[in-house]
Each structure stands twice: as C-alpha cells, then as structure tokens.
VEXLO-374494 format. One record per residue (C-alpha): residue number from 1; x negated, y negated, z; residue in three letters. Coordinates in steps of 0.1 Angstrom, whole numbers, padded with zeros to 4 digits, always signed. Example, Ala and Ser with C-alpha at 12.3 -4.5 7.8 and 13.67 -1.06 7.14 Angstrom:
<rs>
> lumdo,c1,c2,c3,seba
> 1,-0123,+0045,+0078,ALA
> 2,-0137,+0011,+0071,SER
</rs>
This chain:
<rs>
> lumdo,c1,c2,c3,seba
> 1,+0000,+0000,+0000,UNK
> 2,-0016,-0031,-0006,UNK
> 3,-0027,-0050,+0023,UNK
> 4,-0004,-0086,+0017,UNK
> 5,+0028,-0066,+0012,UNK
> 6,+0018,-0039,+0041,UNK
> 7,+0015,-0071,+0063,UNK
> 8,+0051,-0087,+0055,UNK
> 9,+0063,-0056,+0063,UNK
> 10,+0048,-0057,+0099,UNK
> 11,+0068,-0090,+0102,UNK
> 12,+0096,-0081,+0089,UNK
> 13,+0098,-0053,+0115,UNK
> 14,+0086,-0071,+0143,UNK
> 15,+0118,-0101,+0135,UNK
> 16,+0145,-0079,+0127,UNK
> 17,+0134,-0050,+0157,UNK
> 18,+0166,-0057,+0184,UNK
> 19,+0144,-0071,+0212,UNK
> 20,+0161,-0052,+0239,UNK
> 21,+0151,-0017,+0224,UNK
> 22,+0114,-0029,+0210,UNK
> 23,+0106,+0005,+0200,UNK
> 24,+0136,+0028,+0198,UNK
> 25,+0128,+0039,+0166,UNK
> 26,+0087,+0044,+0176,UNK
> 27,+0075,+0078,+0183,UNK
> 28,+0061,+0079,+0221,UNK
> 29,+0026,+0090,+0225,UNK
> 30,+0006,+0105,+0251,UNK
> 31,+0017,+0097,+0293,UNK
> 32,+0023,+0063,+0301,UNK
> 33,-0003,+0036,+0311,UNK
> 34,-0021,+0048,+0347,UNK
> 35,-0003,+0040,+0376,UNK
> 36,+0033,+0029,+0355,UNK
> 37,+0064,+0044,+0367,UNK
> 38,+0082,+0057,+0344,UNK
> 39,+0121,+0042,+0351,UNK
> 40,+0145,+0063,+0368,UNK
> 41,+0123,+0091,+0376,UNK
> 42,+0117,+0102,+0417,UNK
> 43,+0143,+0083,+0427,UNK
> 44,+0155,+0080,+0461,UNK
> 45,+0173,+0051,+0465,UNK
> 46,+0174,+0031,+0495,UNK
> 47,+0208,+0029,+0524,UNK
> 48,+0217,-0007,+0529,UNK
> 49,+0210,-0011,+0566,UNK
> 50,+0215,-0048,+0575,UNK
> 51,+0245,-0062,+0597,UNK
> 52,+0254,-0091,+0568,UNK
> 53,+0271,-0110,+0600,UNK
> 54,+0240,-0110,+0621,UNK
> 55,+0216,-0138,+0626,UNK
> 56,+0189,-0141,+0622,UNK
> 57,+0188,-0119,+0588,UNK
> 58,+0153,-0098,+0587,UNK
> 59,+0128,-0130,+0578,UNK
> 60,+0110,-0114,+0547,UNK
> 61,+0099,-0133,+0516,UNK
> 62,+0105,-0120,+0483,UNK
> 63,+0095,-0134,+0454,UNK
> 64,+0081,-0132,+0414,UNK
> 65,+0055,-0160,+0407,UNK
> 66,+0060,-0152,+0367,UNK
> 67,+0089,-0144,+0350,UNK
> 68,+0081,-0105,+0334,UNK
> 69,+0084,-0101,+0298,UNK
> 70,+0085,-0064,+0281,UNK
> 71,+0059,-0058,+0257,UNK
> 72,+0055,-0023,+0238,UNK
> 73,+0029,+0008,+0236,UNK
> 74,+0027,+0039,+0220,UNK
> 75,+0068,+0040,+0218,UNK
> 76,+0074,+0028,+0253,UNK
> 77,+0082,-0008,+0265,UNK
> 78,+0064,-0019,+0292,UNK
> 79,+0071,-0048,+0322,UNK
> 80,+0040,-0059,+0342,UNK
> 81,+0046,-0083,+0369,UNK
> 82,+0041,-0089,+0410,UNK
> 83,+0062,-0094,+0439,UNK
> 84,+0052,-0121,+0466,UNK
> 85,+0059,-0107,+0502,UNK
> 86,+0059,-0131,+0532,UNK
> 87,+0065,-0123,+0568,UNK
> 88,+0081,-0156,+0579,UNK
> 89,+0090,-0141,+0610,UNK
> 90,+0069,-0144,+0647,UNK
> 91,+0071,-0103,+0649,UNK
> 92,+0053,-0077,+0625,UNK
> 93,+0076,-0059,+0601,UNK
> 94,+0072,-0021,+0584,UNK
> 95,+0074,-0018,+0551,UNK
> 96,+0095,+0015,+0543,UNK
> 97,+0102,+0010,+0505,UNK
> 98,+0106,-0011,+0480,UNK
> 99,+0139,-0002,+0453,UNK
> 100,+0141,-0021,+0417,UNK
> 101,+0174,-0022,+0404,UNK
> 102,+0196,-0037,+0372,UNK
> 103,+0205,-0073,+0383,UNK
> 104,+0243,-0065,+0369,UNK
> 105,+0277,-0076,+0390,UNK
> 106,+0270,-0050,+0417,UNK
> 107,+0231,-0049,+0412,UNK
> 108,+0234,-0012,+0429,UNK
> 109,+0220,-0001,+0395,UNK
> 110,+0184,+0016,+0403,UNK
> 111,+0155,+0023,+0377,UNK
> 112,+0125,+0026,+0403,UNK
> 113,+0119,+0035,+0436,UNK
> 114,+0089,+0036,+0459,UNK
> 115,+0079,+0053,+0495,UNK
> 116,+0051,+0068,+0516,UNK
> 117,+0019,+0068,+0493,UNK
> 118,+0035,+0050,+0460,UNK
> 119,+0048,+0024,+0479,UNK
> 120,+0011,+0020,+0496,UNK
> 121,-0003,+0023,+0460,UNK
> 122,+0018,-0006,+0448,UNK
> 123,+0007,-0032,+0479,UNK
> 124,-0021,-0053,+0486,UNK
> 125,-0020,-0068,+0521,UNK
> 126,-0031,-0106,+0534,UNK
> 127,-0038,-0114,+0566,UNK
> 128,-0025,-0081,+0582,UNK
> 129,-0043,-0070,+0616,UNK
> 130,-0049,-0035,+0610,UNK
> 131,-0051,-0018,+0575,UNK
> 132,-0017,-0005,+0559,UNK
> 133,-0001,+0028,+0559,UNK
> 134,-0029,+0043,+0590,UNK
> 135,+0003,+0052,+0608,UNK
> 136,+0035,+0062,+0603,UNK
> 137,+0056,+0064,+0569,UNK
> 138,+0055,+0026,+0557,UNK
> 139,+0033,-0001,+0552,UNK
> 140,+0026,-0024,+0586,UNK
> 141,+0024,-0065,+0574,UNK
> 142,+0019,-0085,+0606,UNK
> 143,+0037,-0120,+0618,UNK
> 144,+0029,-0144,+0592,UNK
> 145,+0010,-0125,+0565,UNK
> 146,+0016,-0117,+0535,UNK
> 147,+0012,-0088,+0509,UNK
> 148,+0020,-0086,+0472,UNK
> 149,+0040,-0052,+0450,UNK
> 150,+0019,-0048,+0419,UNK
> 151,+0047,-0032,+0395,UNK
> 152,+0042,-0016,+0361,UNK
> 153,+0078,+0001,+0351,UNK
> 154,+0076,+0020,+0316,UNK
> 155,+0111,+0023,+0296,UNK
> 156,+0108,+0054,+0274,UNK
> 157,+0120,+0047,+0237,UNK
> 158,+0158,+0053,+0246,UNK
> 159,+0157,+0032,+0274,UNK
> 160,+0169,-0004,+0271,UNK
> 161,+0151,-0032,+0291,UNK
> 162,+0175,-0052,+0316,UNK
> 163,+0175,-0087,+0308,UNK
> 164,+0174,-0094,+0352,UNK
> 165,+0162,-0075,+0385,UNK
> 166,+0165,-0072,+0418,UNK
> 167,+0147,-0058,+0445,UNK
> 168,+0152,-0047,+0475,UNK
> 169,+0127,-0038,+0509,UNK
> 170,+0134,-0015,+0536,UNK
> 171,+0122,-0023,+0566,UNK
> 172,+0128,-0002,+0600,UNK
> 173,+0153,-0031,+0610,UNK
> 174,+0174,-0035,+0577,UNK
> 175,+0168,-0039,+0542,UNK
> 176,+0164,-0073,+0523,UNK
> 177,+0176,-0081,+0489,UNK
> 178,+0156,-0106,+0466,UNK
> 179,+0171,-0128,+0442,UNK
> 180,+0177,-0122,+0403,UNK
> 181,+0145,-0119,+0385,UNK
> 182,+0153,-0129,+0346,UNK
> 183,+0134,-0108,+0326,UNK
> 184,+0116,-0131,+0296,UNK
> 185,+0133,-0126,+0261,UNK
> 186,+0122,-0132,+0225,UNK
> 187,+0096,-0118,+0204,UNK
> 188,+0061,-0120,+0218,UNK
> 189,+0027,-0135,+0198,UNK
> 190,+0021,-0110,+0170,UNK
> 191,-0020,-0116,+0165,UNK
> 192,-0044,-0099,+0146,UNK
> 193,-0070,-0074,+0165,UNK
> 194,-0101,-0095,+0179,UNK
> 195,-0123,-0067,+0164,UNK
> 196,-0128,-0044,+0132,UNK
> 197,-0143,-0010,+0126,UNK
> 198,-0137,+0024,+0144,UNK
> 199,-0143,+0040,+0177,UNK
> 200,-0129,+0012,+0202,UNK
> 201,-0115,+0024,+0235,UNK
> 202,-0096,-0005,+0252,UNK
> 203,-0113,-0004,+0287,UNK
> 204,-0096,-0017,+0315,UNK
> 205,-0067,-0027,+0295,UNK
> 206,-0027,-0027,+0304,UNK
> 207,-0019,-0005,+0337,UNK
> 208,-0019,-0007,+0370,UNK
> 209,-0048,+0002,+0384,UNK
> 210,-0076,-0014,+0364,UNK
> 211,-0093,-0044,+0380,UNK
> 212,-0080,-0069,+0357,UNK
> 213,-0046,-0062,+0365,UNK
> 214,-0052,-0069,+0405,UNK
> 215,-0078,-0097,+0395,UNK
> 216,-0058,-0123,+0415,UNK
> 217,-0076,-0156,+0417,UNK
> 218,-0066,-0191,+0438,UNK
> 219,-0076,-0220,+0422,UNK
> 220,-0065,-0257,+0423,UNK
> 221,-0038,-0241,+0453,UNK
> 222,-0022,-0218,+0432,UNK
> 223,-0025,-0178,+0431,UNK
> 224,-0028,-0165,+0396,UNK
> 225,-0036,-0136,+0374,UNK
> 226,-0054,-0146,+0343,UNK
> 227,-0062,-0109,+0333,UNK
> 228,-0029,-0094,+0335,UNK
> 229,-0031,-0080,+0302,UNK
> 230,-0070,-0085,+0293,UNK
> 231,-0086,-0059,+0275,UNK
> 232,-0126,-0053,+0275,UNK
> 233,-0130,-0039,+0239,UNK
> 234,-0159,-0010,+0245,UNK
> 235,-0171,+0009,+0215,UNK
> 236,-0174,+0045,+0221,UNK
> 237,-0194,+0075,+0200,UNK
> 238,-0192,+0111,+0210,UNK
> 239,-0179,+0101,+0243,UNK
> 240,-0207,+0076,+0250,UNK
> 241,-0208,+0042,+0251,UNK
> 242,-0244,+0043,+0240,UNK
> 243,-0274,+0061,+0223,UNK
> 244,-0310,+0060,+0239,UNK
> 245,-0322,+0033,+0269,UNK
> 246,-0294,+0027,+0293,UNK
> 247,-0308,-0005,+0299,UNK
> 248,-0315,-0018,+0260,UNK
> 249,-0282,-0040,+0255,UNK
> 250,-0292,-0029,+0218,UNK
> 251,-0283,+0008,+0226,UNK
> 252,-0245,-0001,+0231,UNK
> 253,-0225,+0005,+0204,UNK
> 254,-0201,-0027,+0209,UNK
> 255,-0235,-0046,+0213,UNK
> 256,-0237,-0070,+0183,UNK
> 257,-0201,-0063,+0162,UNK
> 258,-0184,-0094,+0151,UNK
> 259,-0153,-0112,+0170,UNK
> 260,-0129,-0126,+0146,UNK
> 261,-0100,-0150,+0153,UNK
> 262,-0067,-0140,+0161,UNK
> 263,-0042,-0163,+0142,UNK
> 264,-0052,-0197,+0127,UNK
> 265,-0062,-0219,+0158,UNK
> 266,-0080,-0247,+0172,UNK
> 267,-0115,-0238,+0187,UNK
> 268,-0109,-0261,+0224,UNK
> 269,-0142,-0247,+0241,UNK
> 270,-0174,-0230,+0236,UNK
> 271,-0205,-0222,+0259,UNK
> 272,-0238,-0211,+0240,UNK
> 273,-0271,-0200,+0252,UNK
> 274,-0269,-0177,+0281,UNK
> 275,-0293,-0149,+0282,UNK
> 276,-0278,-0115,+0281,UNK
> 277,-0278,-0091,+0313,UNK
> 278,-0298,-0058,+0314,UNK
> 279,-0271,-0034,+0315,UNK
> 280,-0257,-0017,+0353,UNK
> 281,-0272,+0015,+0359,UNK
> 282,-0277,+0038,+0389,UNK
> 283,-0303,+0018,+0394,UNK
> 284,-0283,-0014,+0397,UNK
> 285,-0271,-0045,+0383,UNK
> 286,-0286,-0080,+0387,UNK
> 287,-0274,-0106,+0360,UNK
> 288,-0296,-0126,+0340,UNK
> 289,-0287,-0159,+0359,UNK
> 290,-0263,-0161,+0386,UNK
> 291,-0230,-0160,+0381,UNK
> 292,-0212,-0191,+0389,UNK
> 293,-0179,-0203,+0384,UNK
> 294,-0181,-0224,+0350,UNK
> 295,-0204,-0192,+0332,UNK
> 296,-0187,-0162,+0347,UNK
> 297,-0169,-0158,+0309,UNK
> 298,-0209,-0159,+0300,UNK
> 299,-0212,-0176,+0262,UNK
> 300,-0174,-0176,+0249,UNK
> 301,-0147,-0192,+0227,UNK
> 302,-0116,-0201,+0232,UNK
> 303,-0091,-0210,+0207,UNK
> 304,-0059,-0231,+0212,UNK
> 305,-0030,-0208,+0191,UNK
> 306,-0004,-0233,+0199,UNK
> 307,+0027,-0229,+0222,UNK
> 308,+0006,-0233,+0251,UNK
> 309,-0010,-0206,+0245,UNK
> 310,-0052,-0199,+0247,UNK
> 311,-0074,-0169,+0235,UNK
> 312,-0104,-0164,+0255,UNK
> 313,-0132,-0142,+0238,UNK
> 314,-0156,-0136,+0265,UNK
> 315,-0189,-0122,+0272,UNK
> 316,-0211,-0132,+0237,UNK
> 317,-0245,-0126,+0224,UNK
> 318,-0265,-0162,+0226,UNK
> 319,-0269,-0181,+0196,UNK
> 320,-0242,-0159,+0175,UNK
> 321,-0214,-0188,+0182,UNK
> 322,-0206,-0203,+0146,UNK
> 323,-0175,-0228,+0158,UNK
> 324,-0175,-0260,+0180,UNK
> 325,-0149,-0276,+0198,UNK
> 326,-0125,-0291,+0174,UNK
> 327,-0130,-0269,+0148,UNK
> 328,-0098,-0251,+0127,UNK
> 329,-0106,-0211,+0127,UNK
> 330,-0082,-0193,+0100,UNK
> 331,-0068,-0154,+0112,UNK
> 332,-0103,-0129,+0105,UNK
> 333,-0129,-0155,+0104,UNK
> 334,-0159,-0142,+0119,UNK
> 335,-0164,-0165,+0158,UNK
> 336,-0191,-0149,+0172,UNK
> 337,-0210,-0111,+0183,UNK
> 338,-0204,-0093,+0213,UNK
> 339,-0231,-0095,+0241,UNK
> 340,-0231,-0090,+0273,UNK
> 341,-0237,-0123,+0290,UNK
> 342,-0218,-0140,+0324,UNK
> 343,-0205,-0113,+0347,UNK
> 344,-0204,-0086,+0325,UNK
> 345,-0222,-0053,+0329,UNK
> 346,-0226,-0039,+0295,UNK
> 347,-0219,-0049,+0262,UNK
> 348,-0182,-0055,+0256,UNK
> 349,-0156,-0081,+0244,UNK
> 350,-0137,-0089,+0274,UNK
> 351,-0101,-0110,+0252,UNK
> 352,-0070,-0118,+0271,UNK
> 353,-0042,-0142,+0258,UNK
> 354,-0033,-0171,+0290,UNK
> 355,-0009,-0206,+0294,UNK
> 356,-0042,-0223,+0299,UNK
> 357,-0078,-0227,+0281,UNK
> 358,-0097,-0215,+0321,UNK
> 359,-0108,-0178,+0324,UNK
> 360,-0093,-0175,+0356,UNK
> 361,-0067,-0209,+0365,UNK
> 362,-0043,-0197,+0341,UNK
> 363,-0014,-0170,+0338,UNK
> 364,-0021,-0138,+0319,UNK
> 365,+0006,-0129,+0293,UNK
> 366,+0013,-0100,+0267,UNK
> 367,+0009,-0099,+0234,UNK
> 368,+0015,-0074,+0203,UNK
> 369,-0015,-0071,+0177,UNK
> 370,+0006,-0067,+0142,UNK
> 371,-0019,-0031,+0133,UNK
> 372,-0039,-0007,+0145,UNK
> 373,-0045,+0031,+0141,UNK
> 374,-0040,+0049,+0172,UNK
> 375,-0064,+0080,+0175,UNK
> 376,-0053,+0113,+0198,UNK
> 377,-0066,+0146,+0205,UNK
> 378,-0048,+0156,+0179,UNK
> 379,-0039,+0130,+0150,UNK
> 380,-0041,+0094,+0140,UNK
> 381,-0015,+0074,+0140,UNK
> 382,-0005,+0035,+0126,UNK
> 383,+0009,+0014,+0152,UNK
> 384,+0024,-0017,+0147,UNK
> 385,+0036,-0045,+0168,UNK
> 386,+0024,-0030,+0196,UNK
> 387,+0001,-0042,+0226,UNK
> 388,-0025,-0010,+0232,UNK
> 389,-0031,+0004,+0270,UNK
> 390,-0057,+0012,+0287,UNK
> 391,-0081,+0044,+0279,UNK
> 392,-0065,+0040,+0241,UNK
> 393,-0091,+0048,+0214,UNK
> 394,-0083,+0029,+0186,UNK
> 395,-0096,+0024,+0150,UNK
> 396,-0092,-0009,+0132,UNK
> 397,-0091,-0016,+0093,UNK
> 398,-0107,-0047,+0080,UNK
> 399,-0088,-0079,+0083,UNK
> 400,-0073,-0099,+0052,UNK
> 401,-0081,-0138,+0064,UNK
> 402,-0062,-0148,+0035,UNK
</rs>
C-alpha cells in the first residue's frame, strides 16, 4: 500500500473510531500492562458502613489532581490516573479498600476492587508514623497524613469506558464516597514514533509499576507527574541491550540512532554539550557531571506541538542537536541522536508528551503514535492509533516527512 494513502487511512480510522469503544474492533494482544487491573475481575465489593445522620462523617480526603483520559494498547483501552488521600482528622484511620465504580444515578455500578496486598500495591504513604500494611488487613495513614492510589484499570476490547467515576474507601469506622470523577473525552494526539528501525523495547513505558509512573515531583507548590506515560526507547538485539564493553556507551545499540519529530512543531528549548555518562554496571554508576535540576533531561529538545501541549526528547548525544529555539521542525525531520547524558544510565531516548515545556513541573498525558509493528513470541503485527506499554518490542518503518 503506498505510504500517503496507508496514512489517510490511519486517520480516517482514528476520527471515525466511536471514542467510547477505541478499539472494539482491535484484536487484544498478550496480558495487560504490569500491575493494571483488568475491570470487573476479583471483585469484592465493599458494604456501605457509614451512619449518613451522624456527625462528624469519617474526615478522609478524596481526590483526582488530573482528570483521566482512556488511551488504547494492543486492543485494550487503558485509564492511568491517582487518587489524593488526606486524613483531615486528629485520629489515624485504616485503610481497608478502595472500590471504583460507574459514576451512573445509583453509582453502585463496580468495575474494580482492591484489598489486603493489591490495595497496599496501589498506595504510597506521606507522613505516616509506621510503614503500611505491618499489621492487620489494611493500610494504617496517621492524623494528618496523606497517601495517594496509583490506579491503572484496563477495559478489554468489549468493554466500554464510563465517561465518570467514583470511588469509595473503607475504613474500619465507615466507608467514604468521593465525588464524580469525569473521565476526559475526545480523540487524543495521533504523532508519529520519535524513532525508526527495528528491535525497540519500550522500557519503563505505560503501567503501574515502572518508576516513571510513580515519578511524583513538587515543584513551584504543586505535586505532579510529568512521566505518567513516558517511555525510555531502548534498543534490544538477542535479548541484550548491548554487544562487547558494558561501559563503552558505543556498545549500546540505541547509542547513536536518530530522533525525529513528532508532528510539525515549534523547537521552544534546547540544551547542548553535556558529556555523556559511562554506563551503570555492577560496578556502579557515577554521572559525568552532577546531576542538577536544570540538566537532569541531559542535552534535549523540546518541541511546542500546539494545544498546550510539549514533547520532550531527552537524554542526547553532545553536539548531534541540529535545531535552535525558534526553529519550525516538520513530522520525521531528523532533531538529534540518542546519548546518554543528564540522569540517564545507559543509552536511551527517554520521550513523554506534558501541558508544559519543564521535564518535571508539568502533567504527563497520553498519546496514540498513528503506526507501529508490534512484535510477539509468535507473530508481528500492525498497530495503529495505539499508545504502546511497557516491555513492548516494537519495529518501526521509516517515516514519510512529507
């Protein structure tokens, strides 16, 4: 098929796709993304246990910082978001479970439940005097403190995607309800991949567990995830990410491939010149200079795509930079070549999509790239429209810049 009237196709099926059921018609690959829940699977749903005449009513916090928006994968759809927990009260409180449910008339609709050790994998405790879940079957969060419910809920192809939650938290004294939560609507930003050629693996990509996804960062008084949905682009041969001297950034396969531009943009910031690190080992890791808080993105680009929305390409080899602030980039046009400067600890391309041009003071959000080739055990297969998760190995045909 040739590669302009392949690529109106893309579009045409990314506009005219019901947004509610992304990927109904998509074949579902491989498990979901690590630590997602798939919905309505181990449910046991919570009793409502709170006198709705008494007073004071159980003093707990509950709230989303960033509306979630569904993104798909491999045939599923996807919501990746957080839930702020506050003990406003002067007593602790245990945690028992958390429920998320359909935000219809009766919001008694569940599609996710968590207890005991999923409910423990989910939190992340502030200020708590003792660590959570040492004793009994919850998770302890003392007067005052604070802890916040890192969800990832995966709809399976037949599954549509509510457009509002709730939630609800058991605690040994009652259960609380939280508030509607609308779910974000409307196609995402279809861009092209950041890199061409075969044998990628996105690495800490989309999921729950990688350290991106928990990466959250206060700055300028406000709590924030900027890698939500990052992806450090590694490339991979015969399982390694390398041939020869562990510590020869030349030996890295990803070492030295180009980074191209994502959609037509506006280059808004550049840093140049940064040495790059000698790979971690067992040895060790010491980067080249130290990492502080303007070069921690080591020598990068960011491009401004419009919408309020900023690509960050992060991590690049010293003196490969070709674009300045100011400059206009066009979709495939060669930026830079990976390296491995700032805090990086091998060669990679560390890209993630934000609200804001910063690394870290902005909001992470999802994106779809328009194609890639999916590769299993077993076959290869063409995506399209879809946002890859992590551990995926993907190949990636040439781009038409047009």
């Amino acid at each position: 098929m040739p590669t302009t009237a392949r690529t109106c196709g893309w579009l045409t099926l990314l506009l005219l796709a019901a947004w509610a059921r992304m990927t109904a018609e998509a074949a579902t690959v491989g498990d979901p993304a690590e630590g997602c829940r798939t919905v309505g699977t181990d449910l046991v749903t919570l009793p409502i246990t709170t006198d709705a005449t008494a007073f004071p009513p159980p003093q707990l916090q509950i709230r989303t910082p960033l509306a979630p928006a569904p993104f798909p994968s491999a045939g599923r759809s996807y919501l990746i978001y957080e839930l702020h927990l506050q003990n406003l009260s002067d007593a602790p409180m245990n945690i028992r479970g958390l429920e998320v449910l359909v935000a219809d008339r009766s919001a008694t609709t569940p599609v996710a439940a968590f207890q005991r050790e999923t409910l423990r994998s989910l939190l992340t405790t502030f200020g708590n005097e003792a660590a959570p879940g040492e004793k009994g079957d919850g998770v302890r969060l003392a007067a005052g403190s604070a802890a916040i419910a890192f969800l990832c809920l995966a709809f399976e192809k037949d599954s549509l995607v509510p457009q509002g939650l709730t939630h609800r938290v058991a605690l040994d004294n009652g259960t609380v309800d939280g508030t509607r939560v609308d779910v974000a609507q409307g196609p995402l930003r279809v861009l092209a991949p950041p890199v061409s050629g075969v044998d990628w693996i996105v690495a800490n990509g989309p999921s729950n567990t990688s350290h991106h996804r928990r990466g959250l960062i206060v700055m300028d008084g406000t709590a924030r995830i900027s890698r939500r949905f990052a992806i450090d682009w590694k490339r991979m041969k015969n399982d390694a990410a390398f041939t020869g001297d562990a510590r020869d950034v030349r030996a890295y396969h990803a070492y030295g491939q180009s980074v191209l531009a994502v959609a037509d943009a506006t280059v808004v910031s550049t840093m140049d010149g940064l040495p790059d690190n000698v790979p971690r080992t067992a040895t060790g890791f010491s980067p080249a200079v130290p990492v502080m808080m303007d070069n921690i993105g080591g020598n990068h680009v960011v491009l401004d795509l419009g919408s309020g929305q900023f690509a960050y390409y992060a991590h690049l080899q010293a003196g490969t930079i070709g674009v300045k602030k100011g400059d206009r980039v066009r979709r495939g046009q060669v930026l830079g070549r990976i390296g491995n400067s700032g805090d990086a600890r091998e060669p990679h391309l560390h890209f993630q999509l934000t609200d804001a041009m910063h690394i870290l003071a902005a909001e992470g959000l999802p994106h779809v790239i328009d194609r890639y080739l999916l590769r299993t055990d077993t076959d290869v297969q063409e995506r399209t429209g879809e946002l890859p998760v992590r551990g995926m190995s993907i190949d990636i045909e040439p781009i038409d810049s047009k």
